[in-house]
VOPAGU-2260 file (C-alpha; in pm, 1 decimal, decimal comma):
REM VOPAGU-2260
SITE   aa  ch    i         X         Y         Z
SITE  UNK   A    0     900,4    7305,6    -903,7
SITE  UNK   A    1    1064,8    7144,8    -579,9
SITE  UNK   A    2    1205,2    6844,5    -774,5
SITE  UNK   A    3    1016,5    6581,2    -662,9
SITE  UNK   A    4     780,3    6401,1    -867,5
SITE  UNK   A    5     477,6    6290,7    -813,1
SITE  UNK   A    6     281,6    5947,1    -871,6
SITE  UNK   A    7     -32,6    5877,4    -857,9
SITE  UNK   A    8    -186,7    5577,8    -679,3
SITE  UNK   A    9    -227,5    5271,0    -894,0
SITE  UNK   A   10    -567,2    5174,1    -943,0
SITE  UNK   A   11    -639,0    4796,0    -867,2
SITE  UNK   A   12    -815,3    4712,4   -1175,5
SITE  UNK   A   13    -841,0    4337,6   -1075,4
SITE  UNK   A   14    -966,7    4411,2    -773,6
SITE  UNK   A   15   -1245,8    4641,2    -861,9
SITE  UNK   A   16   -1360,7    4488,4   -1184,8
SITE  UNK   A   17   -1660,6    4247,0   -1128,8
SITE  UNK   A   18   -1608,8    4092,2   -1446,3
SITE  UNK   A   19   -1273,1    3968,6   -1395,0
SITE  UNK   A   20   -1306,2    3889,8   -1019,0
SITE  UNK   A   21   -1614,2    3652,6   -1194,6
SITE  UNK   A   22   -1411,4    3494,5   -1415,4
SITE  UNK   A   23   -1158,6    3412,8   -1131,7
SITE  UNK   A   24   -1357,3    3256,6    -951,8
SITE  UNK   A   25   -1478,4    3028,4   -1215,3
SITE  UNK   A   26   -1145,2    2917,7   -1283,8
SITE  UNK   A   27   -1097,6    2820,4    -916,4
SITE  UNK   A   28   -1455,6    2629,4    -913,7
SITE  UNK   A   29   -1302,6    2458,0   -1246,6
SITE  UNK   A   30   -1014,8    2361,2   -1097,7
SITE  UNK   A   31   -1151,0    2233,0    -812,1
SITE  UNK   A   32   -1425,2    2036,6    -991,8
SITE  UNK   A   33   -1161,6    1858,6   -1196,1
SITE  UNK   A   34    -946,3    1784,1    -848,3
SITE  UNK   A   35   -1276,7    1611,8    -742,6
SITE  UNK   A   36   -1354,6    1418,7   -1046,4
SITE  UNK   A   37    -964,7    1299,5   -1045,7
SITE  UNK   A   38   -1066,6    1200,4    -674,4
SITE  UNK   A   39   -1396,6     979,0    -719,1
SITE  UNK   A   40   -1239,0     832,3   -1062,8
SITE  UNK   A   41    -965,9     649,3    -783,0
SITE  UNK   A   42   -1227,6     525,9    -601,2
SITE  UNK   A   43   -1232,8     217,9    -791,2
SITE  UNK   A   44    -888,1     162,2    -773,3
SITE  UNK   A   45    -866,7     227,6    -393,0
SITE  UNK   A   46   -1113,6     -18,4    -316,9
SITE  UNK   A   47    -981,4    -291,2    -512,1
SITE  UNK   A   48    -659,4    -331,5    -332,7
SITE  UNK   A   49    -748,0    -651,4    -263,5
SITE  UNK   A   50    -618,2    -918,6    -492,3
SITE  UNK   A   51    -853,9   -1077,0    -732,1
SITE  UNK   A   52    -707,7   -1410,9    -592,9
SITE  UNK   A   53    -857,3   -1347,6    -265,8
SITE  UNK   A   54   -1216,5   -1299,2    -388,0
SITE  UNK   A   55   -1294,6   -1639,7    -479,0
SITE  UNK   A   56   -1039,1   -1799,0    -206,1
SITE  UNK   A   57   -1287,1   -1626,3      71,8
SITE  UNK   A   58   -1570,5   -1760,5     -79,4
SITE  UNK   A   59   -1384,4   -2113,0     -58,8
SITE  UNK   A   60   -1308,9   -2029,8     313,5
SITE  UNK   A   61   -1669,3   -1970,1     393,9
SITE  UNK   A   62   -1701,3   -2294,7     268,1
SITE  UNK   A   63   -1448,4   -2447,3     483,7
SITE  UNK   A   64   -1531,9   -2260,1     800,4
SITE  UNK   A   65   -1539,7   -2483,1    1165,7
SITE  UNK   A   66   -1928,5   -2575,8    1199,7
SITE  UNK   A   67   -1965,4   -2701,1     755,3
SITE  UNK   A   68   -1703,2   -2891,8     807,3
SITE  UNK   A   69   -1798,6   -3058,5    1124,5
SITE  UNK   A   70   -2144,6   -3114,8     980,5
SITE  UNK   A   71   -2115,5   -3308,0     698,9
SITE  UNK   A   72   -1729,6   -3412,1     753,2
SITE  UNK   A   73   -1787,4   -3591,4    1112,5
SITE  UNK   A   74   -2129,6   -3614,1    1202,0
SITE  UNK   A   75   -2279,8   -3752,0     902,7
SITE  UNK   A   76   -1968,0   -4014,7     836,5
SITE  UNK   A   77   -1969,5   -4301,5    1069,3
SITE  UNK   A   78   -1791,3   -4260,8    1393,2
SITE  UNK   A   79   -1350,8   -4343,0    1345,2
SITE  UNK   A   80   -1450,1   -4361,0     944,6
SITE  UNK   A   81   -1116,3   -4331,9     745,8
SITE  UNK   A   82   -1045,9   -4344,0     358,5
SITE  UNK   A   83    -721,9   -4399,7     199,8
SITE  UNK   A   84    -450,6   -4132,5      42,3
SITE  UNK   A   85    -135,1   -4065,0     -34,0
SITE  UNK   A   86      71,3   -4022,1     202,9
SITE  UNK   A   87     190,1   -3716,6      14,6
SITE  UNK   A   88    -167,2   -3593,2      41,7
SITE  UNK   A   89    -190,1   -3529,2     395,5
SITE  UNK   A   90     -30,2   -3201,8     355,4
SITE  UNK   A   91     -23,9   -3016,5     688,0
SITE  UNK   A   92     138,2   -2673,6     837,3
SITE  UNK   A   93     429,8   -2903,9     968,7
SITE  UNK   A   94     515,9   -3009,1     594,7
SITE  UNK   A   95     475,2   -2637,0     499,6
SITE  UNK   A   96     788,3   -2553,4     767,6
SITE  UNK   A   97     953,1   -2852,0     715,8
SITE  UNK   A   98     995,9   -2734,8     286,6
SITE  UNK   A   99    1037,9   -2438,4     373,9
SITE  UNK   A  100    1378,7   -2534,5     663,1
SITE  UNK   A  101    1584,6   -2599,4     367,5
SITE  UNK   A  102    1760,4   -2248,1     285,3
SITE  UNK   A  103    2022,0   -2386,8      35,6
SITE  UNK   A  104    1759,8   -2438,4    -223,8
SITE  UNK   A  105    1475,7   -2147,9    -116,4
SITE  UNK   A  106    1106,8   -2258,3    -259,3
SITE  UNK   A  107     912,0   -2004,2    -416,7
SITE  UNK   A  108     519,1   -1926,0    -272,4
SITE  UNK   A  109     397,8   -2056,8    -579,5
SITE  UNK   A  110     575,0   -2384,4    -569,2
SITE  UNK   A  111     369,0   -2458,7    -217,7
SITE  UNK   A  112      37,4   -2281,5    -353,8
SITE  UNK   A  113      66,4   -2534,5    -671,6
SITE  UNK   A  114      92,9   -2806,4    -421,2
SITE  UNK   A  115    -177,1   -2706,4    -206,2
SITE  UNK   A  116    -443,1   -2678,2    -497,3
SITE  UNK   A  117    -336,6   -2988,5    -616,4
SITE  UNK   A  118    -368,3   -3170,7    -293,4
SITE  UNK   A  119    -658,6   -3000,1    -168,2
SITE  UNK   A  120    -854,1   -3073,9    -521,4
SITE  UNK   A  121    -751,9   -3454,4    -474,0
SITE  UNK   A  122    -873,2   -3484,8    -117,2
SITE  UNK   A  123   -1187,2   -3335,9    -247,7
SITE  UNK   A  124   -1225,9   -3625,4    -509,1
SITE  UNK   A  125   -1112,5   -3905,6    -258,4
SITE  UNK   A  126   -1388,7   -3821,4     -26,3
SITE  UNK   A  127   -1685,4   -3790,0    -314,4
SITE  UNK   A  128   -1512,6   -4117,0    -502,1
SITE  UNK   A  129   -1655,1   -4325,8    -168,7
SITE  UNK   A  130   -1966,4   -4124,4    -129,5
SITE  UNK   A  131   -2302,7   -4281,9    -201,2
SITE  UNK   A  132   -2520,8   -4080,6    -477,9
SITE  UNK   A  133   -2783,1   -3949,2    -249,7
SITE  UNK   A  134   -2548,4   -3901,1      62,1
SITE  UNK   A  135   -2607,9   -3531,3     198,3
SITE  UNK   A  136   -2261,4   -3460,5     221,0
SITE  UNK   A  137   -2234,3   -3501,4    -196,6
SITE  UNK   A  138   -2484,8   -3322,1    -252,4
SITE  UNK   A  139   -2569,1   -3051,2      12,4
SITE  UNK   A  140   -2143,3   -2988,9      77,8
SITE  UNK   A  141   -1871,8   -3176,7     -97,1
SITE  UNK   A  142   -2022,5   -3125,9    -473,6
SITE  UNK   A  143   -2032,0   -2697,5    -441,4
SITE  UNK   A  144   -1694,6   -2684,6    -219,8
SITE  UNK   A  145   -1518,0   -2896,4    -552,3
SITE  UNK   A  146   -1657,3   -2607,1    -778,4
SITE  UNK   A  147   -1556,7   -2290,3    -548,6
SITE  UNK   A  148   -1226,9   -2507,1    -584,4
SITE  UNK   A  149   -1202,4   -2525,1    -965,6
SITE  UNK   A  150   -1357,9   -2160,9   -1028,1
SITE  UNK   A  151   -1060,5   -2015,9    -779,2
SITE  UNK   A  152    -845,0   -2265,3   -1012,1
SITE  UNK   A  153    -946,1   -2072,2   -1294,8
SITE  UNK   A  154    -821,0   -1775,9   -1141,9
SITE  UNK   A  155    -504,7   -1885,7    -986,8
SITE  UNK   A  156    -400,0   -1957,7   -1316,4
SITE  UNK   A  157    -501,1   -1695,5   -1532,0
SITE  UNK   A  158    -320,2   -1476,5   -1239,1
SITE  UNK   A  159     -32,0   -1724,2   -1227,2
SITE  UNK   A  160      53,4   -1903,7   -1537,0
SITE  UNK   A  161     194,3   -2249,6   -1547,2
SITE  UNK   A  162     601,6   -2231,1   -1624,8
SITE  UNK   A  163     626,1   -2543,7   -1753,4
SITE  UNK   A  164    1020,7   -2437,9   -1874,0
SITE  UNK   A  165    1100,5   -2383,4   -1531,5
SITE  UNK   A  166    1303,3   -2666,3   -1307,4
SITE  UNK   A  167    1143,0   -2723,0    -971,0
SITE  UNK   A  168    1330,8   -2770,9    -653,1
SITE  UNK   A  169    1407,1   -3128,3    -607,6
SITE  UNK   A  170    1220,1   -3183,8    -298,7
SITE  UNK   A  171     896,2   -3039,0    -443,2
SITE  UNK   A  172     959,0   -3217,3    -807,9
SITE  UNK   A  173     998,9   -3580,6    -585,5
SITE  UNK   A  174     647,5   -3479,2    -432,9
SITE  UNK   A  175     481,8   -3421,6    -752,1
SITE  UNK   A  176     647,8   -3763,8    -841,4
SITE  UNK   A  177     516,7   -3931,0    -600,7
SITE  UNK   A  178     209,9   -3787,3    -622,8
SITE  UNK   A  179     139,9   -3832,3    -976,4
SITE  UNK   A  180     275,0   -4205,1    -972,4
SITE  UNK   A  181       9,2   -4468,2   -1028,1
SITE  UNK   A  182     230,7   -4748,5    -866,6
SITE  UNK   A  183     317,6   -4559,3    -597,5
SITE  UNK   A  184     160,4   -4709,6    -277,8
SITE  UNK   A  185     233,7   -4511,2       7,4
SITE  UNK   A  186     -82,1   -4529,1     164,6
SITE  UNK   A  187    -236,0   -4365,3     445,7
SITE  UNK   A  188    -585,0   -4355,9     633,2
SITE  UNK   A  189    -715,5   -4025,5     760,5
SITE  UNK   A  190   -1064,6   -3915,4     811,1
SITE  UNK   A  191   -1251,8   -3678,9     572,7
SITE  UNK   A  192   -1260,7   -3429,4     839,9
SITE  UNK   A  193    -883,6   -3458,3     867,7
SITE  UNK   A  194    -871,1   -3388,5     497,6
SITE  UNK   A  195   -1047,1   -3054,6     490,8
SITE  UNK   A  196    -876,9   -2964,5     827,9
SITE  UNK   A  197    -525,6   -2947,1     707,2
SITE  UNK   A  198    -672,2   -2777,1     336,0
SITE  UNK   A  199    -823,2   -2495,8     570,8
SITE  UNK   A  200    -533,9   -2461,7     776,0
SITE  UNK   A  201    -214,3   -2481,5     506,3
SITE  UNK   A  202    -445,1   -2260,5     263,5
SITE  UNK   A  203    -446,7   -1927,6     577,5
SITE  UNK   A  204     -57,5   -2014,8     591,3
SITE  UNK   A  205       4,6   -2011,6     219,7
SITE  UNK   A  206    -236,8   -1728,4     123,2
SITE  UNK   A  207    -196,7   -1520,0     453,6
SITE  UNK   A  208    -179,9   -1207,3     269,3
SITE  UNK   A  209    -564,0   -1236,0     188,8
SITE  UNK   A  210    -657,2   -1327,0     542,1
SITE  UNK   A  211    -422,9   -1103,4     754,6
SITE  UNK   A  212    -632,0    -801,8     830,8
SITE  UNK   A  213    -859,0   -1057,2    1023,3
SITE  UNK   A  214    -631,0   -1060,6    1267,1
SITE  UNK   A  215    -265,4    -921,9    1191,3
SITE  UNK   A  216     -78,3   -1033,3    1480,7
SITE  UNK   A  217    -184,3   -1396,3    1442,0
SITE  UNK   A  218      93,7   -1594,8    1250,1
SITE  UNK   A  219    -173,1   -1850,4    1062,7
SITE  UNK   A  220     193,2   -2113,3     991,6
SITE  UNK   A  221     247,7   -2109,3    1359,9
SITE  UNK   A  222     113,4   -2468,5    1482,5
SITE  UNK   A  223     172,5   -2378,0    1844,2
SITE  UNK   A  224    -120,8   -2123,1    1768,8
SITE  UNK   A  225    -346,5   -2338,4    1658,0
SITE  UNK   A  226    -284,2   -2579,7    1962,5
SITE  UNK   A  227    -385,1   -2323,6    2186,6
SITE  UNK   A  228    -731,4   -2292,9    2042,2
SITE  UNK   A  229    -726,9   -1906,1    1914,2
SITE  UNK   A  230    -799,0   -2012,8    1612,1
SITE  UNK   A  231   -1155,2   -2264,1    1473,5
SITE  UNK   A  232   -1001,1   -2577,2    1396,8
């Protein structure tokens, strides 16, 4: 009669009915199951950030750690023993900076990585071709190292396949020339130690990204840092 009308208060059906306040909270334990299923199904992919190339290149660097190497390399060779190689095949962090100076024709990683295989493979086969049958170097050391070499090979390859279209930079392509030349006789002696020495040290340069959380401010191409002994030689 005054004009006014009047409302009633709103019931809050949601609020007070236990069936849908049930089904509610279903939904949310739904949705959070599935958030946590989407979670543990990128576990697997979070914890293989690492590169498959790095897998069997550690395993080769266990291999080629300071006290094998001194082992069966030095101590079980005759003292100032030397073999002979290419002179190409002494392949050392200097030649890595030296290729590398050149910045009118820039190399590629690969182009290096190639070359380090290849070398590293050949040094391998230099040191077993003067190596008596039962010498414990063949066949305790030298013999697994050259298959960790070819199974991370195997990899490389499948991960990086050969371009054989593409033109290499000149100074890498008169390497491989060199190298690959039975005629050639640039000749050098080193020691078998030496050999697997520069392979360990060119191979943390050249594949750094596999080592570096070892120790990230440590520049593994530096050859002032090795000098100072930070580093196993």
């Amino acid at each position: 009669s005054l004009g006014h009308r009047i409302e009633r208060p709103r019931r809050i059906f949601w609020n007070l009915d236990p069936y849908w306040s049930a089904r509610r909270m279903v939904q949310s334990e739904c949705r959070l199951l599935r958030g946590l299923l989407g979670l543990i199904c990128l576990l697997p992919v979070c914890m293989c950030v690492e590169p498959k190339l790095c897998l069997p290149l550690k395993t080769v660097k266990e291999s080629l750690n300071q006290s094998l190497r001194r082992r069966f390399m030095k101590m079980n060779f005759p003292i100032n023993y030397t073999i002979q190689v290419h002179y190409e095949e002494v392949f050392r962090l200097r030649n890595i900076s030296r290729l590398k100076s050149n910045e009118e024709e820039p190399l590629l990683d690969r182009d290096l990585q190639d070359l380090w295989l290849w070398v590293s493979q050949q040094g391998i086969k230099r040191i077993l071709k003067v190596l008596p049958e039962r010498h414990p170097t063949r066949h305790k050391y030298l013999s697994n190292l050259e298959k960790l070499f070819n199974d991370f090979e195997g990899v490389y390859y499948d991960l990086n396949p050969k371009d054989d279209q593409r033109e290499l930079p000149e100074r890498i392509q008169n390497i491989w020339d060199r190298l690959t030349d039975i005629d050639y006789e640039g000749w050098r002696s080193v020691t078998p130690k030496s050999i697997l020495d520069n392979c360990y040290r060119t191979m943390l340069c050249l594949f750094k990204e596999c080592f570096s959380q070892e120790d990230d401010n440590y520049d593994y191409c530096e050859v002032l840092n090795w000098r100072k002994g930070r580093k196993t030689t």
